[in-house]
C-alpha positions in Angstrom: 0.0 0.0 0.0 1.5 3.4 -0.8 0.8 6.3 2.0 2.1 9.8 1.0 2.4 11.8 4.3 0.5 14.7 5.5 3.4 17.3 6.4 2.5 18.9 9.3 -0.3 16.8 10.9 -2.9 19.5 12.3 -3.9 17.0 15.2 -1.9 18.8 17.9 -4.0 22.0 17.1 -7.6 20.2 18.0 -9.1 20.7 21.3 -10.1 17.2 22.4 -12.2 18.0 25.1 -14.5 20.2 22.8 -15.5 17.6 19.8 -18.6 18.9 17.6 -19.8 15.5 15.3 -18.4 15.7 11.9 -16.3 19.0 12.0 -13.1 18.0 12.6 -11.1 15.6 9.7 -7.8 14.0 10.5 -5.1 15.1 7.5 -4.8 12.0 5.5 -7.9 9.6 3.7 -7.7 6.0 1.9 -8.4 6.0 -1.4 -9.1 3.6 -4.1 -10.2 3.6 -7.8 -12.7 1.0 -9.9 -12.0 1.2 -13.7 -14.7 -0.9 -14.8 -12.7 -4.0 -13.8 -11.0 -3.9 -11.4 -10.3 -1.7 -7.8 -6.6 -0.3 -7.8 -4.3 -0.7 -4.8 -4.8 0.9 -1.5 -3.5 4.1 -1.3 -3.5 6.3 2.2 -2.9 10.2 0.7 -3.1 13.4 1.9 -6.8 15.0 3.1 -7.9 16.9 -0.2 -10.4 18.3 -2.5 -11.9 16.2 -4.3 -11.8 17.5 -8.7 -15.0 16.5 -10.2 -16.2 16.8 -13.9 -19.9 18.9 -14.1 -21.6 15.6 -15.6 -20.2 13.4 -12.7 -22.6 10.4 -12.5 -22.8 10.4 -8.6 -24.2 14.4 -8.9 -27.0 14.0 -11.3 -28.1 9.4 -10.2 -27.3 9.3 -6.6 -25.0 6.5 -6.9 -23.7 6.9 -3.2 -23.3 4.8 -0.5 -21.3 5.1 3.1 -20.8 3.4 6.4 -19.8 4.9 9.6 -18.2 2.7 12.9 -15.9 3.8 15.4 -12.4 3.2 16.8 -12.0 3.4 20.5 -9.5 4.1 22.7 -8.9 2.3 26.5 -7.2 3.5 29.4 -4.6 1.2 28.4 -3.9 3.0 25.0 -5.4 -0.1 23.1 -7.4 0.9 20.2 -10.4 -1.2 19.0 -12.2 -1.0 16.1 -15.5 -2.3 16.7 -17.4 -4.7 14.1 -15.6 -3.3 11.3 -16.2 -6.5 9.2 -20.0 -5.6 9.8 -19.6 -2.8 8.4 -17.6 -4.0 5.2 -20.3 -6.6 4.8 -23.1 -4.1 4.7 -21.5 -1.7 2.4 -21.1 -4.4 -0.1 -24.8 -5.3 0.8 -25.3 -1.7 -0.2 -23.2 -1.7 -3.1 -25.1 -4.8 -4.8 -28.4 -2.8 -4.2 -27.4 0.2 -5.9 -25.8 -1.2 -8.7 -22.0 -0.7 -7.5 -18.8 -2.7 -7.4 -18.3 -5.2 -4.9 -15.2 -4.5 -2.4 -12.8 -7.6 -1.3 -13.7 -8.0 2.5 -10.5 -8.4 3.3 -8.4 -6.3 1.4 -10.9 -3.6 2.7 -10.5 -4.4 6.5 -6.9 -5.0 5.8 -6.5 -0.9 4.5 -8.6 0.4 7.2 -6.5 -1.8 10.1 -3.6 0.3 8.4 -5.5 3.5 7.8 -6.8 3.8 11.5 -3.7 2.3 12.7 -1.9 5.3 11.6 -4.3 7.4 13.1 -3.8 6.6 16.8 -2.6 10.1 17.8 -6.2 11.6 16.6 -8.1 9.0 18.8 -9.7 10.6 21.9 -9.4 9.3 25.3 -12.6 7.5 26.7 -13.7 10.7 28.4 -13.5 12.5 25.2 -15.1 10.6 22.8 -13.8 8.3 19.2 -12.2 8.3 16.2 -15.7 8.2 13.7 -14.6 6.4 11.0 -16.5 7.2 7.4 -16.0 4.8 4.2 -18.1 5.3 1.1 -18.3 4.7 -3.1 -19.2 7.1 -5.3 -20.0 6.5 -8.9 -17.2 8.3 -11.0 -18.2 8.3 -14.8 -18.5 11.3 -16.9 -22.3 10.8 -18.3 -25.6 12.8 -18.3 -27.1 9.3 -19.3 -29.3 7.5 -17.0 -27.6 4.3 -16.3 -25.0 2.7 -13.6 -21.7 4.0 -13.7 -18.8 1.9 -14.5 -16.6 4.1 -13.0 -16.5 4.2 -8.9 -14.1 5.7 -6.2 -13.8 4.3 -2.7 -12.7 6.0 0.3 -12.3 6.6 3.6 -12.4 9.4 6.2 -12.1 10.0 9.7 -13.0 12.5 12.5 -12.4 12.7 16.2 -16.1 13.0 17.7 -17.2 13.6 21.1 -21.0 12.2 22.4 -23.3 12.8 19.4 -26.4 13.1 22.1 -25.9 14.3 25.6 -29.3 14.3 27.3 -32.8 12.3 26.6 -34.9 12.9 23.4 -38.0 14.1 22.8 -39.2 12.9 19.6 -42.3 12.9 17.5 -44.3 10.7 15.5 -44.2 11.1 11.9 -47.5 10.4 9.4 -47.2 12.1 6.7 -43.5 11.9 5.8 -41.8 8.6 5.4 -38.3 7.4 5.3 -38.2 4.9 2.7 -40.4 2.7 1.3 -41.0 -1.2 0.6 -39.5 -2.5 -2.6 -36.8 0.6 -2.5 -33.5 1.2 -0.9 -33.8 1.4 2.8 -32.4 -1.3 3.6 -29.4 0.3 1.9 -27.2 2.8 3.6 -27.3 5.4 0.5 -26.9 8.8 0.7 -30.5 9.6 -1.2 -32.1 8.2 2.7 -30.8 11.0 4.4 -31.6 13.5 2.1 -35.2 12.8 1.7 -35.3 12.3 5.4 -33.8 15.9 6.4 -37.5 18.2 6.0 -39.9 16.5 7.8 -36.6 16.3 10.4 -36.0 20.0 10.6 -40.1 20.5 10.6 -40.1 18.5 14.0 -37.0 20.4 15.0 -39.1 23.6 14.4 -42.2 22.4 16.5 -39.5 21.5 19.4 -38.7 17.9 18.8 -35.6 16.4 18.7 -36.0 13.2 15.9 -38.8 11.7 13.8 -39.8 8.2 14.5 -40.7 7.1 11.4 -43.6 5.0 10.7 -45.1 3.0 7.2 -47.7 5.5 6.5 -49.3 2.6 4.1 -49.3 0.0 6.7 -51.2 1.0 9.7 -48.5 3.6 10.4 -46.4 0.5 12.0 -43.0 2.1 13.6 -39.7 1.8 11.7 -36.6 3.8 12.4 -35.8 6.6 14.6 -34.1 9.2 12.6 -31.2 7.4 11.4 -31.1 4.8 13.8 -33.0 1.7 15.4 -36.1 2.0 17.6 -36.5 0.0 20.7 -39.0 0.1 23.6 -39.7 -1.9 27.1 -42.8 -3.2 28.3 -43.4 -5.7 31.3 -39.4 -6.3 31.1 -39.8 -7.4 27.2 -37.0 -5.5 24.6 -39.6 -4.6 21.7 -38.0 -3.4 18.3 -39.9 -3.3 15.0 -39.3 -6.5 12.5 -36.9 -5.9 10.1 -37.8 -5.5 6.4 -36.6 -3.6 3.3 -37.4 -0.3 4.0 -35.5 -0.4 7.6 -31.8 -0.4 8.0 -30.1 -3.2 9.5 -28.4 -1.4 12.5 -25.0 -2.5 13.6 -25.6 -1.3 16.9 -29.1 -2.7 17.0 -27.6 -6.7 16.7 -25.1 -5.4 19.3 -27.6 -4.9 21.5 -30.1 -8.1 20.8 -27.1 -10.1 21.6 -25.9 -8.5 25.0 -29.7 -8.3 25.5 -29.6 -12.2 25.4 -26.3 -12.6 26.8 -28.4 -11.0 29.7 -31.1 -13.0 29.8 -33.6 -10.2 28.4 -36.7 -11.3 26.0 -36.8 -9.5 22.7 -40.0 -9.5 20.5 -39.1 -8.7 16.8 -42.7 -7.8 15.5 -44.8 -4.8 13.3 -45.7 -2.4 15.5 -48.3 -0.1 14.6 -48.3 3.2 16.0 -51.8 2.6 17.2 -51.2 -0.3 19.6 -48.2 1.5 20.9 -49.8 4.4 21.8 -52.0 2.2 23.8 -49.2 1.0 25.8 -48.1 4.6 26.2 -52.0 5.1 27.5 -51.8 2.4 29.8 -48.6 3.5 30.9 -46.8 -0.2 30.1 -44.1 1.4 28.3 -40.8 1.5 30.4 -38.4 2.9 28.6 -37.7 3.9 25.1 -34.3 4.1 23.6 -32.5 4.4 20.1 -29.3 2.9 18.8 -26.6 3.7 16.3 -23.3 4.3 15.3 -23.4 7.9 16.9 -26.2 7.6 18.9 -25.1 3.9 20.7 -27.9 3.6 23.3 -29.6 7.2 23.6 -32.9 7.2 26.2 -35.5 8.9 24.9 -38.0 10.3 27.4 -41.2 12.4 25.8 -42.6 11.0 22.2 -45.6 13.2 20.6 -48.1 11.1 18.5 -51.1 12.8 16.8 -51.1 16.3 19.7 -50.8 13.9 22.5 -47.1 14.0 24.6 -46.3 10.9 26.7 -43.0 11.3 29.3 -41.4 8.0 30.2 -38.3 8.5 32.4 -36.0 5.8 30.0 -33.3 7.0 31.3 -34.0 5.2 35.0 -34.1 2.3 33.6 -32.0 -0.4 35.1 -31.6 -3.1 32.5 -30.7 -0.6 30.1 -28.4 1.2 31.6 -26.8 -2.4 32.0 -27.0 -3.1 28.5 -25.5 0.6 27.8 -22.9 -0.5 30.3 -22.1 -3.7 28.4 -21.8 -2.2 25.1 -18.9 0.1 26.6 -17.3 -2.9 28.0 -17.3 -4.2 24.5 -15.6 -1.2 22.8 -13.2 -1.3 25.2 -12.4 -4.4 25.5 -13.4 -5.3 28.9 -16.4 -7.4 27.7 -14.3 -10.4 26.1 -17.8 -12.3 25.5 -17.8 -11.3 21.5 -14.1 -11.3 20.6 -15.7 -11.1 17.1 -16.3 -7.7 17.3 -13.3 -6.2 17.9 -10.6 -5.5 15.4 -7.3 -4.4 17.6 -5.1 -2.2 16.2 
């Protein structure tokens, strides 16, 4: 692999302590090129611009995909990258959906061991945060015509983050807008999701909301993602999360959790939920806590939830068993929980 040096590194002029999500780049990216054939070797190169013709495929189709996991840093100064083959495996699952190249799994994990492993200075302290780590394809070919690109660039980025959410949400439930659709690319983690997502996000922002729970607004309004990350709730000690299906993303973080949630002896129920007969738990007050889970948002409590006018309050955040099961994810980043060796990728 060739790596062309970023002279001087502008690490030692970040404030660690103050991390906004996504603002902050480390100087150097991995890069690599499909021709049509065949991906080009690894190359680790210096953070730049990147020169695009007008007619660029990706600009006018939308052939874009990404990831994002993390690296973390122990007290010990080990640094583990957590479920990074997941995440190769789900960008190719992405890749195959929107008519893009296929990555070799290993060669992949084997640049970003080396990528991230040269990026140890850049990776806060446990108190501070993690090195968010950001691979994505983008389709390459010069065309205005209307058809996959044979063309494609691969690449990966990286910032230092602190805690994406700090406090409880309050979240409402969304009926007219929807995420993604059955038979489409939700499954997929492409860029076009989060753009059709962003109004109906910033109209809850405006009413005072923090995120949208998203529902199938042709299917009873039956609950699907929250935001950009998985939905969970707790009733009568049970771990509730809507049944997977094309138009919801497989979360990482959301497997992470089912399996420490059964490593601890907690029921799940994978099922269609309509918005209907939860809001009848939230009635009956049977609902014990509510939480979402990501990448950035790991296990964030979410304590108010507005559905049709009417606001429920569940304090989520006193919740025992999930505190434990937040507890036990940490364990696993850091390497104290050695139950899912798996997981971890040590650099």
């Amino acid at each position: 692999m060739e790596i062309v040096q970023s002279i001087p590194s502008n690490f030692l002029n970040i404030d660690f302590n103050n991390l906004e999500f996504g603002k902050v780049f480390t100087d150097c990216m991995l890069v690599s090129d499909f021709d049509g054939e065949s991906w080009s070797e690894f190359k680790i190169e210096p953070l730049q611009p990147i020169s695009m013709h007008p007619a660029t495929s990706v600009l006018h189709y939308g052939q874009a995909i990404f990831e994002g996991l993390k690296a973390y840093k122990n007290d010990s100064g080990e640094v583990n990258i957590f479920r990074l083959s997941d995440n190769i495996k789900r960008l190719n699952e992405s890749a195959h959906r929107m008519m893009m190249p296929q990555l070799d799994e290993q060669a992949a994990k084997e640049a970003i061991v080396k990528f991230v492993g040269g990026l140890k200075a850049w990776i806060p302290n446990r108190s501070q945060g993690s090195l968010y780590v950001r691979p994505f394809m983008i389709s390459t070919d010069t065309t205005l015509r209307a058809v996959a690109s044979k063309s494609y660039r691969f690449m990966v980025i990286a910032c230092p983050v602190g805690f994406y959410y700090n406090k409880p949400l309050s979240i409402y439930l969304e009926k007219e807008h929807r995420r993604a659709a059955k038979g489409g690319v939700g499954y997929a983690k492409a860029a076009g999701n989060y753009a059709a997502s962003f109004y109906p996000s910033e109209k809850a922002k405006n009413l005072g909301y923090d995120q949208v729970l998203w529902t199938d607004i042709t299917n009873d309004f039956s609950l699907e993602e929250l935001g950009s990350a998985n939905f969970f709730f707790v009733k009568n000690g049970v771990l509730y999360t809507p049944k997977m299906h094309d138009s919801i993303l497989k979360g990482i973080t959301r497997d992470t959790i089912m399996k420490l949630a059964i490593d601890a002896g907690i029921e799940i129920v994978e099922e269609v939920i309509s918005a209907s007969s939860f809001e009848d738990n939230l009635v009956k007050n049977k609902v014990d806590c509510m939480f979402a889970t990501g990448t950035a948002a790991a296990i964030t409590y979410i304590n108010s939830i507005a559905i049709d006018g009417n606001i429920f309050e569940v304090e989520s955040h006193k919740y025992s068993p999930v505190q434990n099961l937040k507890l036990s994810l940490d364990a696993s980043k850091y390497l104290e929980n050695k139950s899912h060796e798996e997981w971890n990728v040590v650099v």
